[in-house]
MMTF fields as JSON, N, C-alpha, C and O atoms, coordinates in Angstrom:
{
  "mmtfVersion": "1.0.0",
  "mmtfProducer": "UNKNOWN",
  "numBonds": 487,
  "numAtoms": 488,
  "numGroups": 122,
  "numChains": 1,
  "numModels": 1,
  "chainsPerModel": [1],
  "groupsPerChain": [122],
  "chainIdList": ["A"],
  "bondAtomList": [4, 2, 8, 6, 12, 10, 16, 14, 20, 18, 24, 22, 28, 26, 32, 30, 36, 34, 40, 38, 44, 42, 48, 46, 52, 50, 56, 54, 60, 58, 64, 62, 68, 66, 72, 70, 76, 74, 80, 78, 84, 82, 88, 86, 92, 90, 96, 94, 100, 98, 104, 102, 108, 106, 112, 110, 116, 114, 120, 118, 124, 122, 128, 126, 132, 130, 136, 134, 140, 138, 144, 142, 148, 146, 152, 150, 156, 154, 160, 158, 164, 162, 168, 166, 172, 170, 176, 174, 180, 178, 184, 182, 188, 186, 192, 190, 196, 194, 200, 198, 204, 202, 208, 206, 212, 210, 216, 214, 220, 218, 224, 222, 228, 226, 232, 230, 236, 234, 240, 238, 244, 242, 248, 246, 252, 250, 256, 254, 260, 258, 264, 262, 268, 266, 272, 270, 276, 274, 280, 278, 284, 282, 288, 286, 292, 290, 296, 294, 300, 298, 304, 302, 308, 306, 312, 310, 316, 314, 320, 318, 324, 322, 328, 326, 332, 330, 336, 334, 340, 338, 344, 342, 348, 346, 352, 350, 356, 354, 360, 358, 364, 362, 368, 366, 372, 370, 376, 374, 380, 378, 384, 382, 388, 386, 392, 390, 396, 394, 400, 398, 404, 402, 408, 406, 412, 410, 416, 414, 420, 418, 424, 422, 428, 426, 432, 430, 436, 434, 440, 438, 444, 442, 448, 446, 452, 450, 456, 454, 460, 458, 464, 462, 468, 466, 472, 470, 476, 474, 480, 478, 484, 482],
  "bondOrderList": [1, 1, 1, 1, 1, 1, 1, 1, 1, 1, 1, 1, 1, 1, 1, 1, 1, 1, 1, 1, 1, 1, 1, 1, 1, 1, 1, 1, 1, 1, 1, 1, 1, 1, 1, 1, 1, 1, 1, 1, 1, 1, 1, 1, 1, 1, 1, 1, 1, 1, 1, 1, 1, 1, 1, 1, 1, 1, 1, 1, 1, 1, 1, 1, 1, 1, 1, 1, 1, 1, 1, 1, 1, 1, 1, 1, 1, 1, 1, 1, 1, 1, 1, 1, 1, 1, 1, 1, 1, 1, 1, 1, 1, 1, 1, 1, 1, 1, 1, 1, 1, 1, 1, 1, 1, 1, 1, 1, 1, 1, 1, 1, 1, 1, 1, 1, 1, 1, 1, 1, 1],
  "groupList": [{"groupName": "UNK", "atomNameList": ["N", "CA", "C", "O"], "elementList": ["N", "C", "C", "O"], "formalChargeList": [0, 0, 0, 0], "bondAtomList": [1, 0, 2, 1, 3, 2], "bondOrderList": [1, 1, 2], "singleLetterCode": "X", "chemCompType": "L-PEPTIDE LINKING"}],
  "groupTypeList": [0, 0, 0, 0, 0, 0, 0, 0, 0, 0, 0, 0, 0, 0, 0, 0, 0, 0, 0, 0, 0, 0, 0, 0, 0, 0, 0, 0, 0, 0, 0, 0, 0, 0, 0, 0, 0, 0, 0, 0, 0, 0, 0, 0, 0, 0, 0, 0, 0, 0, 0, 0, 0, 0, 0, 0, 0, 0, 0, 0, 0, 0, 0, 0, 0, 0, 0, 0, 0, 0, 0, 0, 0, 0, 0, 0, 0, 0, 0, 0, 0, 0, 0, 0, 0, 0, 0, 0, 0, 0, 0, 0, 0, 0, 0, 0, 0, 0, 0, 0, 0, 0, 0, 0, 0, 0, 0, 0, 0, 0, 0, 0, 0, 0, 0, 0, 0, 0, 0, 0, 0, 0],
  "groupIdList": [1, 2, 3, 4, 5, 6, 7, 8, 9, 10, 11, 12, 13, 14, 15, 16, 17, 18, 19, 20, 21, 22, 23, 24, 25, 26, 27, 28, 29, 30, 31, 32, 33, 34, 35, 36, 37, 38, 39, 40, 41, 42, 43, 44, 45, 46, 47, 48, 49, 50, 51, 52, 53, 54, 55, 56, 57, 58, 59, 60, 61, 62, 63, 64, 65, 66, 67, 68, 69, 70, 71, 72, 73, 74, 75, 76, 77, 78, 79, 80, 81, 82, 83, 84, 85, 86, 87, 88, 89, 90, 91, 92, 93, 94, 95, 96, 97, 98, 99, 100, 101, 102, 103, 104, 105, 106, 107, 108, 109, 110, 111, 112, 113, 114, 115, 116, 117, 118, 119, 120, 121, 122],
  "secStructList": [7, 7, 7, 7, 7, 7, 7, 7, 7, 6, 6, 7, 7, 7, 7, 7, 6, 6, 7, 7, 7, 6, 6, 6, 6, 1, 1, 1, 7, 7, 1, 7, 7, 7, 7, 7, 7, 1, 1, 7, 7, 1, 1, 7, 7, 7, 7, 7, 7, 7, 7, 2, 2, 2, 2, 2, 2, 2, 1, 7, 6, 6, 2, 2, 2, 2, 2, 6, 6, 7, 3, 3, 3, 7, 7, 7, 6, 6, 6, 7, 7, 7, 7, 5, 7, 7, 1, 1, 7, 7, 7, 1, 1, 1, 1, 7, 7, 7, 7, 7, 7, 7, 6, 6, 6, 7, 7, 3, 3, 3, 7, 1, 1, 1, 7, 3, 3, 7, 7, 7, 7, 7],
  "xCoordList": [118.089, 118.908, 119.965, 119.668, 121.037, 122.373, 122.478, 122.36, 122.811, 123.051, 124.625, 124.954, 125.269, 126.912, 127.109, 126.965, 127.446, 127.531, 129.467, 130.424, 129.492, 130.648, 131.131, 130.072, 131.933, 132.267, 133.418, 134.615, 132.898, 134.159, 134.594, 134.075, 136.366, 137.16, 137.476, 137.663, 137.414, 137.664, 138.281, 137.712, 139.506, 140.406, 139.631, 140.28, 138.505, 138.282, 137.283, 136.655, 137.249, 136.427, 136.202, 137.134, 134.82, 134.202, 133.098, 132.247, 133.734, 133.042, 131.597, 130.935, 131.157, 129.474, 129.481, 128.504, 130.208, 129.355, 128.489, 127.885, 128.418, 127.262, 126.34, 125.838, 125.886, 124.776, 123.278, 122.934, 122.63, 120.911, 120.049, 120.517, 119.098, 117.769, 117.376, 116.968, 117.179, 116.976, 115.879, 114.849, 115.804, 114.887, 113.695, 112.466, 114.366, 113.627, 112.857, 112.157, 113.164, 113.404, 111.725, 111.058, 111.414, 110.007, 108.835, 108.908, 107.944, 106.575, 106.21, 105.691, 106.659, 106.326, 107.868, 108.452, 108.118, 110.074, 109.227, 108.057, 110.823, 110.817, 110.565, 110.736, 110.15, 109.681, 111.079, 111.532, 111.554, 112.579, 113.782, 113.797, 114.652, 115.922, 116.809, 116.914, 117.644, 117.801, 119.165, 119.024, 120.396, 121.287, 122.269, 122.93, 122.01, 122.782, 124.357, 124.618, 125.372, 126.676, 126.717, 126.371, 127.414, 127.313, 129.197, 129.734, 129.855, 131.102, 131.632, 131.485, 132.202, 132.916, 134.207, 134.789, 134.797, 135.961, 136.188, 135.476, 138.227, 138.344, 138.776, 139.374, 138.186, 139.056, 137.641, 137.202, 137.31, 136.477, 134.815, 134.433, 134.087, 132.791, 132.027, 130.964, 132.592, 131.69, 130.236, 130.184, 128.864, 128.165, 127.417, 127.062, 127.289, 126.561, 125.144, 124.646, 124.336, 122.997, 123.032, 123.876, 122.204, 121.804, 120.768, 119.874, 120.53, 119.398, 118.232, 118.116, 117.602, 116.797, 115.724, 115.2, 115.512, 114.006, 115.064, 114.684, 116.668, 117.141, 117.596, 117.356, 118.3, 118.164, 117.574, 118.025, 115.826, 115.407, 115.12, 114.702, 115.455, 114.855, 115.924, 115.884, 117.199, 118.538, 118.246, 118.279, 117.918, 117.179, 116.516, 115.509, 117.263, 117.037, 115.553, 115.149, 114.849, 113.481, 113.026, 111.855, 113.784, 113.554, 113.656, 112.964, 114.369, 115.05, 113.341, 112.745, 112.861, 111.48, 110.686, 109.611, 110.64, 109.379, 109.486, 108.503, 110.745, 111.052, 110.364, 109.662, 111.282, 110.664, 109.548, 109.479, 108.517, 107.788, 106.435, 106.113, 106.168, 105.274, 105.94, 105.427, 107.015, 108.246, 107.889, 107.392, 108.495, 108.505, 109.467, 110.011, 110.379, 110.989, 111.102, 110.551, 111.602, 111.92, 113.24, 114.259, 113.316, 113.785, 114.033, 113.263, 115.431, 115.511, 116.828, 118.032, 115.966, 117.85, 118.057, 117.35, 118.908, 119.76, 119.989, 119.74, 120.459, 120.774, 119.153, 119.273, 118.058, 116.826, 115.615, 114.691, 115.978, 114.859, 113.842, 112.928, 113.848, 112.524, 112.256, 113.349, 111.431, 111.1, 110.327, 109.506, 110.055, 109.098, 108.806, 109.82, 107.783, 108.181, 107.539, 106.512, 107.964, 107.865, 108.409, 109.502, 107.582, 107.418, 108.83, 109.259, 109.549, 111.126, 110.408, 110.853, 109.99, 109.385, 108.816, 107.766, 108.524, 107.68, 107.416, 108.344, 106.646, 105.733, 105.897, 105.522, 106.779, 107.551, 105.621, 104.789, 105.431, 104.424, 105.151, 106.247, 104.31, 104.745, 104.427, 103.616, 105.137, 104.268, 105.119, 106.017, 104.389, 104.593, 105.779, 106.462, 106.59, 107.515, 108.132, 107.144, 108.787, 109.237, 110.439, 111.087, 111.089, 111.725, 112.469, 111.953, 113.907, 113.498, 113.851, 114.589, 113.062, 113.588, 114.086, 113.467, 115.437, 116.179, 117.538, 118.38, 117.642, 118.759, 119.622, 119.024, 121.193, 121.991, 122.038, 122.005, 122.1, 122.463, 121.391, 121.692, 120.089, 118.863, 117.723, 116.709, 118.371, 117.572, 117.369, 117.657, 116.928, 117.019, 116.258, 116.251, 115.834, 115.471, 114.153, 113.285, 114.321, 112.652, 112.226, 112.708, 110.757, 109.599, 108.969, 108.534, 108.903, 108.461, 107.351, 107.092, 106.365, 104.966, 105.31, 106.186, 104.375, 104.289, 104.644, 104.538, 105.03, 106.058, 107.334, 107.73, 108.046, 109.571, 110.432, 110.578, 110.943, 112.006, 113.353, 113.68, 113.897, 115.604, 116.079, 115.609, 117.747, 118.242, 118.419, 117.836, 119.28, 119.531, 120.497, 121.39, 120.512, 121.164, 121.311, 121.216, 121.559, 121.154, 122.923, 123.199, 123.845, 124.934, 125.162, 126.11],
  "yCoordList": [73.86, 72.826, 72.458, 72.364, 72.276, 71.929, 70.611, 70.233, 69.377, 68.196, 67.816, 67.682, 67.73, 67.259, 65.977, 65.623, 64.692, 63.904, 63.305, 64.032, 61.859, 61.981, 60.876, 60.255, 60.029, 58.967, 58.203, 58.485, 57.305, 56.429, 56.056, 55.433, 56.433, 55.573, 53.962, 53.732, 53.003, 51.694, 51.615, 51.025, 52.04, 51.655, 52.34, 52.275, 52.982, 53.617, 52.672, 51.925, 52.846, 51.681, 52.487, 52.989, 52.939, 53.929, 52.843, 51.982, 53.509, 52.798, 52.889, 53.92, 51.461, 51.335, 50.288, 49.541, 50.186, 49.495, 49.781, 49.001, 51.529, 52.238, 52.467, 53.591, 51.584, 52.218, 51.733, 50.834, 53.077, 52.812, 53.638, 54.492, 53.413, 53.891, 54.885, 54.277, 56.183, 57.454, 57.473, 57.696, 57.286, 57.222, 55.71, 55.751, 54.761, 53.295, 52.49, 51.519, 53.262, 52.385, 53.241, 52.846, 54.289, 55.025, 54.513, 53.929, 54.787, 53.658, 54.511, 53.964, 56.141, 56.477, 57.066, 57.993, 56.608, 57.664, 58.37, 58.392, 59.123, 60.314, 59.678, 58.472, 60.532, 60.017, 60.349, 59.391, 61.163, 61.933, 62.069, 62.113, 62.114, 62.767, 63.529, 63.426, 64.38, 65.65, 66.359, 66.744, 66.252, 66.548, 68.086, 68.259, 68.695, 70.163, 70.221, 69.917, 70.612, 70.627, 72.241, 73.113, 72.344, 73.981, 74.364, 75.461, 73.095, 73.517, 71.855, 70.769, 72.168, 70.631, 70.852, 71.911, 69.524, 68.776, 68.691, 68.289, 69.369, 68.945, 67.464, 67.075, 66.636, 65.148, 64.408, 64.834, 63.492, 62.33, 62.89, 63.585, 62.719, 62.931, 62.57, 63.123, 61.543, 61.187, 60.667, 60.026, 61.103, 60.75, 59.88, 60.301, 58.463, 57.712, 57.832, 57.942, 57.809, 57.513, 56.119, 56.051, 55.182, 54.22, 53.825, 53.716, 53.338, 53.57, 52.229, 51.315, 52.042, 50.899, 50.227, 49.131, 51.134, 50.7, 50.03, 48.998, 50.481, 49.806, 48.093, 47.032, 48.228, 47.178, 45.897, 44.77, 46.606, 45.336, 44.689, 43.551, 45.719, 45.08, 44.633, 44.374, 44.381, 43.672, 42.338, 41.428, 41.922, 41.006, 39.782, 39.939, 38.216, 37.366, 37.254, 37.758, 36.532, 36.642, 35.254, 34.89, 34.615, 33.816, 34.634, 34.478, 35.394, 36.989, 37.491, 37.504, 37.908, 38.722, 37.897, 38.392, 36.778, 35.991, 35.901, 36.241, 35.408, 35.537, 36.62, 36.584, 37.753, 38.81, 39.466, 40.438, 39.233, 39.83, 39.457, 38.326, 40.167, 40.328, 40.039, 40.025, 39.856, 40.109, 41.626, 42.508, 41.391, 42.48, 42.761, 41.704, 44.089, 44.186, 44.654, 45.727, 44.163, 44.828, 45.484, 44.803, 47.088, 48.054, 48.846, 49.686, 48.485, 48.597, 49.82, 49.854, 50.7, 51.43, 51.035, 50.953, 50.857, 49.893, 51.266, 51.035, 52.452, 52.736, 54.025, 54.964, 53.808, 54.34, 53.66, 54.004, 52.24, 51.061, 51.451, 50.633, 52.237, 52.568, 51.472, 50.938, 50.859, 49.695, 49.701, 50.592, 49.141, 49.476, 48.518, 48.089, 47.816, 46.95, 47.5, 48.152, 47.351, 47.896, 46.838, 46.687, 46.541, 45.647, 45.899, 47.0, 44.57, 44.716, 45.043, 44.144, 45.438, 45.823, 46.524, 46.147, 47.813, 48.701, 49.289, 49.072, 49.904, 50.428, 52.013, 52.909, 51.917, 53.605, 54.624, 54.051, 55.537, 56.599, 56.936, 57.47, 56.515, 56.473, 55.544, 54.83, 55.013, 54.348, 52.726, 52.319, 51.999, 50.512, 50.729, 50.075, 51.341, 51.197, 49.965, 49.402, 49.705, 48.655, 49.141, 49.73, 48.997, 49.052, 48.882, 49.545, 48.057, 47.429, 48.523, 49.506, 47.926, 49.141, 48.18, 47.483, 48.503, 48.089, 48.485, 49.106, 48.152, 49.343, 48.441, 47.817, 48.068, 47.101, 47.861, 46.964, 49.12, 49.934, 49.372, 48.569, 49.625, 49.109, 47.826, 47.676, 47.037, 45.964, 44.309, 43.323, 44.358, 43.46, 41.553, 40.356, 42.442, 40.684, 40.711, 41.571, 39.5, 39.757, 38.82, 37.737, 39.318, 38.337, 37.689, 38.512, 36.523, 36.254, 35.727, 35.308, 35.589, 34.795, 33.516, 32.783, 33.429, 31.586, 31.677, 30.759, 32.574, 32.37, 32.119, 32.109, 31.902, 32.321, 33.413, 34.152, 33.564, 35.116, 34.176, 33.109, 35.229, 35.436, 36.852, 37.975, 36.097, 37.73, 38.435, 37.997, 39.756, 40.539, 40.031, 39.443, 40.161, 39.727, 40.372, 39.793, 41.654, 42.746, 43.017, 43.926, 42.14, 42.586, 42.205, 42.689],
  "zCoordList": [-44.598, -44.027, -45.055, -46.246, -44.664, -45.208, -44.921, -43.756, -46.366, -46.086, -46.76, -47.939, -45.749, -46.425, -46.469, -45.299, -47.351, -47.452, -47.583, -47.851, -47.299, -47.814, -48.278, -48.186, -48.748, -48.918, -48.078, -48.125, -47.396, -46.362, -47.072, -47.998, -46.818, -47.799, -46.885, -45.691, -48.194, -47.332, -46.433, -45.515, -46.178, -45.28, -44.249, -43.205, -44.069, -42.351, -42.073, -42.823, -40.817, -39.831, -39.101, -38.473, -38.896, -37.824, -36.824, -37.047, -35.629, -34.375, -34.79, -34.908, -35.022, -34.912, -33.715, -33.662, -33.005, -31.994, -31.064, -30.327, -31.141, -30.532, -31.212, -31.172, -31.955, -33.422, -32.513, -31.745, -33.223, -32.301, -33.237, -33.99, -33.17, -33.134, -32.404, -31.414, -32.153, -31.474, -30.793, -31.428, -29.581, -28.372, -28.955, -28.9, -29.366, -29.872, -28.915, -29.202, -27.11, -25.959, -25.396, -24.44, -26.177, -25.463, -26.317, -27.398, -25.744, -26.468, -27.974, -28.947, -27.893, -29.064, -29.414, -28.854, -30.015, -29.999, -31.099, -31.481, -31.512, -32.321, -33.739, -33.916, -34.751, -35.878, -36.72, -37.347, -36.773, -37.289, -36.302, -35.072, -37.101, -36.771, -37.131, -38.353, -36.654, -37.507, -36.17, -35.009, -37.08, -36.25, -36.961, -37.984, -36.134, -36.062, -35.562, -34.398, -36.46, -35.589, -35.448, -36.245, -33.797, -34.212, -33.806, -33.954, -33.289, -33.251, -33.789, -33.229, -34.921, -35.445, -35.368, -35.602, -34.934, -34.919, -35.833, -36.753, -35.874, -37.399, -37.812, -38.815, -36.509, -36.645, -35.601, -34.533, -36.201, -35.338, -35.152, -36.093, -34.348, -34.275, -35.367, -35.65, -36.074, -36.982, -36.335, -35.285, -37.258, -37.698, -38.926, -40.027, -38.342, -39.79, -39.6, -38.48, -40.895, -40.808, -41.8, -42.694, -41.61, -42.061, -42.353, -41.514, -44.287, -45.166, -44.442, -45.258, -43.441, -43.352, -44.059, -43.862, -44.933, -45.949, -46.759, -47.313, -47.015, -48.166, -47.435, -48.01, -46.035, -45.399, -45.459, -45.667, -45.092, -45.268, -46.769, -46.984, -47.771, -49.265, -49.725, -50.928, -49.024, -49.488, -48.892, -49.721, -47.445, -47.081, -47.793, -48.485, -47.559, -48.412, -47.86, -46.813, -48.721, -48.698, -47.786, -47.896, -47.045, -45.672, -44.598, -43.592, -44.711, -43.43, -43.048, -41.971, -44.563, -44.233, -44.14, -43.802, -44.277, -43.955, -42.597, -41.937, -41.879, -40.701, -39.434, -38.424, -40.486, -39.487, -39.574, -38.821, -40.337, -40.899, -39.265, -38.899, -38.926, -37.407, -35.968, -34.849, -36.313, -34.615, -34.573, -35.274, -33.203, -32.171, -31.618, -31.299, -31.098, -30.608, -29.229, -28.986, -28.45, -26.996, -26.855, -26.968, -26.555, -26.242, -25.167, -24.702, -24.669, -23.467, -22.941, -23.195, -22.145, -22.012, -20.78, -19.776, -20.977, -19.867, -18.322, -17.139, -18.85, -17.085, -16.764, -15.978, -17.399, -17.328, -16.875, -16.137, -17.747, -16.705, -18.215, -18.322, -19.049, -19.946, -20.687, -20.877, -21.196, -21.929, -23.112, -22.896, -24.464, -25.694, -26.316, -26.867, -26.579, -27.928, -29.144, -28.959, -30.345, -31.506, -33.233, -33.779, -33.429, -34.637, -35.272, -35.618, -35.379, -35.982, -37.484, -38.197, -37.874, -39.409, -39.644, -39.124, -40.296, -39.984, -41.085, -41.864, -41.532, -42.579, -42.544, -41.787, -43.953, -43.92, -44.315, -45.018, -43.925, -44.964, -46.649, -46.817, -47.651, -48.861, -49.348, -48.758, -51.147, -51.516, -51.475, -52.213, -50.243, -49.905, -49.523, -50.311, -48.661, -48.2, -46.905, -46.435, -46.581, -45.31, -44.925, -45.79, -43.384, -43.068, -42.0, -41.101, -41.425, -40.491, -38.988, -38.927, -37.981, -37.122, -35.769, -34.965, -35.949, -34.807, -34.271, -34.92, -33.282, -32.328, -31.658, -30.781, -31.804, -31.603, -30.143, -29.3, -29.509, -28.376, -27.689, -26.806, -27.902, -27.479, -27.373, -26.692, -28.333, -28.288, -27.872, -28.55, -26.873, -25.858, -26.363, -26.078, -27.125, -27.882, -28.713, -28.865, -29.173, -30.095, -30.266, -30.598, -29.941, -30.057, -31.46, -32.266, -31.751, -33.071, -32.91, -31.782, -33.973, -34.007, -33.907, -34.366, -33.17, -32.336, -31.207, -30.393, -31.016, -29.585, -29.233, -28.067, -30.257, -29.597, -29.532, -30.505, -28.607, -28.529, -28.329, -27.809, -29.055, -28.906, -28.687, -28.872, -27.991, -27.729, -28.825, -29.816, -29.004, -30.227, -30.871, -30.262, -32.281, -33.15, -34.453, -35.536, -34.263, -35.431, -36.033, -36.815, -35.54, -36.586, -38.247, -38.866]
}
């Protein structure tokens, strides 16, 4: 496998308002993700990936107390499919965290005690 990396220069602003979580909305999604180009554009089709274990450990430490046993509800909107899945999640390795949530997909979240709110992952 070939990994090309690159550096955004400041001045670009790449559309994340479609940013998600890869199948986040099924009761078990995919564990991995792993994207193949086999005909690239020499202009646009960008792809971002985004570090979430680093996410949540940037996270002021009211953020994780916060979220620390919410839930998320995951919803695709023109499928009807539905999931919930702990906004926090426990990478394999050593003590890892990380948060898992999908601005495309996520319909609100449940916190301990009982209150939910809508999404709010910007």
């Amino acid at each position: 496998m070939q990994v090309i990396t690159t550096d955004i220069h400041p001045s670009a602003h790449p559309d994340i308002a479609q940013w998600h979580t890869d199948r986040s909305f099924r009761p078990r999604p995919d564990r991995y993700t792993l994207l193949q180009g086999h005909v690239l554009p020499t202009r646009g089709g960008d792809t971002l990936f985004a570090d979430m274990v680093g996410a949540h450990k940037t996270l002021p430490p009211r953020w994780k107390d916060a979220l620390e046993g919410a839930v998320g509800t995951h919803t695709h909107a023109l499928r009807g499919d539905t999931a919930r899945h702990p906004v926090v999640s426990r990478v394999p390795g050593p003590t890892r965290t990380a948060l898992y949530l999908s601005r495309l997909y996520l319909t609100g979240i449940h916190y301990p005690g009982g209150s939910v709110t809508g999404p709010s992952v910007d």
